[in-house]
N, C-alpha and C positions, 0 to 999 in steps of 0.2 A: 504494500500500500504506500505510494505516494503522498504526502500531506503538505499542502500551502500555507506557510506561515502565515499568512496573514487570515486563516479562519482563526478566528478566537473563540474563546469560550464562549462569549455570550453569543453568537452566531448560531453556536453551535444548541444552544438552549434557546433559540426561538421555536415558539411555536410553532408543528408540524403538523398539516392534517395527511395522513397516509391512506391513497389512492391509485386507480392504476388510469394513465389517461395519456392519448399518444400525445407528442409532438415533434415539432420539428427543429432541428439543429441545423445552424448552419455557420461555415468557419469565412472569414475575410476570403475571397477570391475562390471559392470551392462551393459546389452545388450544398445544399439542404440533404440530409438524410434523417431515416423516421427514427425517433426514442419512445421507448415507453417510462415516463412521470410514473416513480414508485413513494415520493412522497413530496409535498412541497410547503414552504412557508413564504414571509412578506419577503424573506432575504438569500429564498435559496431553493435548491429541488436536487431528490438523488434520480438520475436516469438510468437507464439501463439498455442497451443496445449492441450490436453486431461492431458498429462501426468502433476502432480504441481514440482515445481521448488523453490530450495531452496538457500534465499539470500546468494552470499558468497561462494554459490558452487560449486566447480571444474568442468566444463565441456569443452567436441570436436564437436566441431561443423562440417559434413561434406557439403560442399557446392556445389553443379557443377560449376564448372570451378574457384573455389580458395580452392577445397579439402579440406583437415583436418586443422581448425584454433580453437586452443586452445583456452580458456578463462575461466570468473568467471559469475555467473549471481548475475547482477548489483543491481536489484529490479524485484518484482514479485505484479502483480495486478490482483486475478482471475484465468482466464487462460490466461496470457497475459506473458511475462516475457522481462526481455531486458539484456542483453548479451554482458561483454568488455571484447573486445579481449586483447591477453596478447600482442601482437604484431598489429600494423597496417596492414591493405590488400587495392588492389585496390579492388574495390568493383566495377568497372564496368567492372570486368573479369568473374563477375554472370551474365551481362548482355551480352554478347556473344555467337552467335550462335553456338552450336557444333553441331561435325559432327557425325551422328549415323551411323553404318553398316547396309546396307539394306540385 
């Protein structure tokens, strides 16, 4: 396990709601690929995906219903990775029904 100095503790003790709910990564100058959101908070999310993930690196996360949130990825275990965001988000606007067109 890889670990980025600058998660601190109290990053680390924010509030988590644990969920499974896809999205999409994407790195400066490189397509988008899919993750699956195994839990997330106002300041972070662990993923989980095929593609590896590199401590320290620039990514956009695309989310349904809190859109493109910027960030760095924090630590990497496996196929596991976890993800702070450069800004805070409400995180219970992924948990929100949206409305599809039928």
């Amino acid at each position: 396990m890889t670990i980025l100095k600058a998660v601190t503790a109290d990053s680390r003790q924010a509030e988590r709601e644990t969920l499974i709910l896809t999205a999409r990564l994407k790195r400066v100058g490189s397509a988008a690929f899919a993750v699956t959101v195994r839990n997330l908070s106002a300041v972070g999310m662990m993923v989980e995906g095929e593609t590896p993930l590199t401590v320290d690196e620039a990514v956009v996360a695309e989310i349904a219903g809190l859109g493109k949130v910027p960030g760095r990825i924090a630590w990497t275990q496996e196929d596991r990775a976890g993800m702070a965001f450069d800004a805070p988000v409400d995180p219970t606007r992924a948990r929100r029904p949206r409305l599809t067109a039928v």
